[in-house]
N, C-alpha and C positions, 0 to 999 in steps of 0.2 A: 504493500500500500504506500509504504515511504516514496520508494521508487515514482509511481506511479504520479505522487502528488509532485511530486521535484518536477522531474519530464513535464508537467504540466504547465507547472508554473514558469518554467524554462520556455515552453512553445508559448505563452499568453505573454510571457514580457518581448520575447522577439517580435512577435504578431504588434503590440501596443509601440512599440520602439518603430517600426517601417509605418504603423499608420499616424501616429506622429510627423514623420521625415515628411511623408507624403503629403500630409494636409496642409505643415505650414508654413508660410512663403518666409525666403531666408530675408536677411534684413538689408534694407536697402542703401543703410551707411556705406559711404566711398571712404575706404583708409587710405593710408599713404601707400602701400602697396598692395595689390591683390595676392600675389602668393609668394614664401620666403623657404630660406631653411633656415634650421637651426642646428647648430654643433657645436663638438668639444673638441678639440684636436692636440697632442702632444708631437712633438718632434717629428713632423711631416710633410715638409717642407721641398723635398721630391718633387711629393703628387700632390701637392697644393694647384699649384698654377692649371693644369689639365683639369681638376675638380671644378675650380670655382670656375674656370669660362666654358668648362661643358654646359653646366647647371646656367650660366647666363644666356649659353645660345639656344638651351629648350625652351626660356622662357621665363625663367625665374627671378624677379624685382630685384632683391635684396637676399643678403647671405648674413645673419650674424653666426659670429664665430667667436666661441671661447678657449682662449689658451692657457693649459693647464701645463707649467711649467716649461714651455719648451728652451732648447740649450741649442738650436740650429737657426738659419738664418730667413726664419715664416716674416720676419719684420719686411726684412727685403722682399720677398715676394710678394705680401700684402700691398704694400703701401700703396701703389695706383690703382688698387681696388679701392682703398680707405678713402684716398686721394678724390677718386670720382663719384663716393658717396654708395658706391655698389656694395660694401664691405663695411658692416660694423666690429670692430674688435673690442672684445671686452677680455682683462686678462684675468684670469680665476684661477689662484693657488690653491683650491682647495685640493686634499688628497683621501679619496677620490674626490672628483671635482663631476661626473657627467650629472646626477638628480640633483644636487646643489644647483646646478648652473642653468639647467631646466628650467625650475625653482624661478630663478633669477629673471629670467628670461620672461616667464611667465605672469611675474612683478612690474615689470617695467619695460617691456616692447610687446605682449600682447594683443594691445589694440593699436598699434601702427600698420597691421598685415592682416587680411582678410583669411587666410591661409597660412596656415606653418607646416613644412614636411621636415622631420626629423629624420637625422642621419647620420651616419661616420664618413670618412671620408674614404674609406674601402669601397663604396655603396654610391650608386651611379645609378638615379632613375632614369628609366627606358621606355618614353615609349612607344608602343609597336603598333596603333593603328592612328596616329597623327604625327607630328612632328613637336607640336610645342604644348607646354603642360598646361598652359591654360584651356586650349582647346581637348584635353581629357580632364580637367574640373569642369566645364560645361556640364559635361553628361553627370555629374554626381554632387553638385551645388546643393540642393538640401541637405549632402547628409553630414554629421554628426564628425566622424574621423572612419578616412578611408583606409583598410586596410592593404596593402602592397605587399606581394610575395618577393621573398629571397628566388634568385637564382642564384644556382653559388656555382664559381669559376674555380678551377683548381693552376696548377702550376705547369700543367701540361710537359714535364720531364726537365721544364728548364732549372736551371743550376745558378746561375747567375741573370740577374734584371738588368734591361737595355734601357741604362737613361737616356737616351737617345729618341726613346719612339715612346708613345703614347699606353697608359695601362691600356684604354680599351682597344687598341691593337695589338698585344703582346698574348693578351692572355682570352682565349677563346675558346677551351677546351672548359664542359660547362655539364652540368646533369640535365640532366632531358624531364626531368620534373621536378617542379615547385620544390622549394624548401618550406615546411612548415610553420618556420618562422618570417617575420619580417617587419617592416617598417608603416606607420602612419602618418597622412596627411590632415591635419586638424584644421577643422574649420570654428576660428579662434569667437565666433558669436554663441558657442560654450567654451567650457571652461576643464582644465584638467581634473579630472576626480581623486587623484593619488599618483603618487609618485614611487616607483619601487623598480625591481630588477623586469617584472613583467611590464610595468608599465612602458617602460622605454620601447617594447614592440609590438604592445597592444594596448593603444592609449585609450583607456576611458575616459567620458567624458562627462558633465553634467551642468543639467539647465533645469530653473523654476520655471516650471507648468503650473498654473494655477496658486501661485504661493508654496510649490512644494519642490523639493531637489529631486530632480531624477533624472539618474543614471543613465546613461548609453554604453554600448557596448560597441566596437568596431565593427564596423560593415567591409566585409570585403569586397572587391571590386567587380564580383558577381552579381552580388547583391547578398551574402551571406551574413548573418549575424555569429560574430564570433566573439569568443574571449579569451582563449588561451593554444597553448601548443594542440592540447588534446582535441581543440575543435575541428582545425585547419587539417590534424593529421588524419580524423575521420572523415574528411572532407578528400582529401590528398587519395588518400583507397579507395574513395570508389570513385573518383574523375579525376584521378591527378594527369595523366596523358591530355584527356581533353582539356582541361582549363589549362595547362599550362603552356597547349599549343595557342589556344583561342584568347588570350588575356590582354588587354585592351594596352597595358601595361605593366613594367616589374622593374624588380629593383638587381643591377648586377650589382653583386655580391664577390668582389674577387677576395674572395676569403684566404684562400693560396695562391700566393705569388712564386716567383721564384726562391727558391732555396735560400739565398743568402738574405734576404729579407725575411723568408719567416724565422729563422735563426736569428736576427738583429730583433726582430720583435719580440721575440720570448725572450728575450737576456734583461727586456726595458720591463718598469709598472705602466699601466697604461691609466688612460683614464676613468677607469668602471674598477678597476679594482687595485689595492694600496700595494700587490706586490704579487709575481709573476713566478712561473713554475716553468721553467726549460721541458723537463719531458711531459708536464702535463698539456702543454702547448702542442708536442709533435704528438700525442694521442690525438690533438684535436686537428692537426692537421691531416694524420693518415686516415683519422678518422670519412674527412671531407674531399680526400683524394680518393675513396671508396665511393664518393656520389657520380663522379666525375665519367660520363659514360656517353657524350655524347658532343659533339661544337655548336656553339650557337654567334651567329654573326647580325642577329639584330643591332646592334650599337653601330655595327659600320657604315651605316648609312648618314650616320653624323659626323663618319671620319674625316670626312676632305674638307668640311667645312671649320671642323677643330682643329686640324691641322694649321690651316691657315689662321684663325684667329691666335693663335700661339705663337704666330711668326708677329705676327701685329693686329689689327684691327685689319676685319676684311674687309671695309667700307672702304680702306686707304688702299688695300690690293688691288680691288676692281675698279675703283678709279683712278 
């Protein structure tokens, strides 16, 4: 009977949460941006400059970015992003510093952005039936936080990273279904409901209906209501092939890179957690080189154009 009453109450709040979305109209305030990210980033300074102008040429307004202690040269990188207003830096010594700095963020840029999509800077939104991310928040403007699957990339046998060429060319070797986990896009006219290890990839959310808080759970880009691993993995068995062919959109995940870089990353603390474990790192790596079963070259159709903005501004090339 337990059972039975849960399952229930489980189908009647997903049911009350979509007729909700569905009845009422989102708000028609103009922020200073319509959609942003937000991150934390430690000594990554590499693949900064390919992150932030991929993410500018899909269509993304603004980028704030917190840096938690870095000892390399992100200043140098950043600055003509800061420079043109594209780039908020905010520095945050916390240890760990990623739910702090959420927190923060959540206090005080908020409501500058109509939109926030959370992310690391591994994690490169893709996506696959438009070009620019405004035109896939069209299709999902009422809802609540959208939920974005991982594709996770593996290292494809390389040994050493070509700073020479671009992550999303180097590394293409990919699992041919979703990852269970993944990343949300928050639609900031609610508010985060908690902050914790799941929250970071299943952002709840919450808004007063009639004088009272209530709850949202993530929608993923099906239209599924989810809330945690176990949803998405029940979800992943019985359509992971097809949804993860058919998905409007996903997050690449180059989880493994080359060798020498996941080795420089296990030796460092990062910023989610105050200190690092070398072989529990390479568990998680062979672990994620056992998903790795398939190439996926969705991202390349962005290449030639990021290419070129990394040489300069391609308004300046074409003319």
């Amino acid at each position: 009977m337990k059972n039975i009453y849960g399952t229930t109450k489980k189908c009647l709040r997903a049911f009350l949460e979509k007729l909700y979305i569905s009845t009422v109209a989102p708000k028609a305030e103009v922020k200073k941006y319509y959609v942003s990210i937000c991150t934390i980033f430690k000594d990554e300074a590499p693949f900064m400059k390919e992150w932030v102008e991929y993410h500018r040429m899909i269509g993304f307004d603004h980028i704030y970015l917190y840096n938690n202690n870095s000892s390399d040269n992100y200043l140098e990188i950043l600055r003509t992003y800061i420079d043109d207003g594209f780039v908020t830096l905010t520095d945050w010594p916390d240890t760990p510093g990623q739910l702090s700095a959420y927190r923060h963020f959540a206090c005080n840029f908020w409501n500058e952005t109509s939109w926030v999509a959370f992310c690391d800077l591994d994690e490169f939104y893709c996506p696959r039936k438009c070009r620019n991310i405004k035109d896939f928040l069209e299709l999902y403007k009422r809802y609540p936080s959208i939920f974005c699957y991982w594709r996770l990339f593996g290292a494809g046998g390389k040994e050493h990273h070509d700073f020479s060429r671009p992550v999303i060319e180097q590394y293409v070797n990919a699992s041919s279904i979703f990852d269970r986990v993944g990343k949300c896009i928050v639609n900031t006219d609610y508010e985060i409901y908690s902050y914790s290890a799941s929250s970071i990839h299943f952002t709840k959310v919450t808004r007063n209906i009639l004088k009272h808080p209530f709850v949202f759970d993530p929608i993923d880009i099906f239209g599924n209501v989810i809330n945690s691993e176990t949803a998405t993995d029940k979800l992943l068995r019985r359509r992971g092939r097809k949804m993860s062919e058919s998905a409007p959109i996903q997050i690449n995940h180059y989880r493994n890179m080359a060798w020498d870089i996941v080795r420089k990353k296990a030796s460092m603390t990062n910023v989610f957690y105050d200190e690092n474990n070398t072989r529990k790192h390479f568990c998680f790596f062979l672990h994620a080189e056992n998903l790795i079963d398939s190439v996926d070259y969705s991202i390349y159709r962005f290449l030639t154009e990021l290419k070129l903005n990394l040489k300069g501004r391609m308004s300046d090339i074409i003319n």
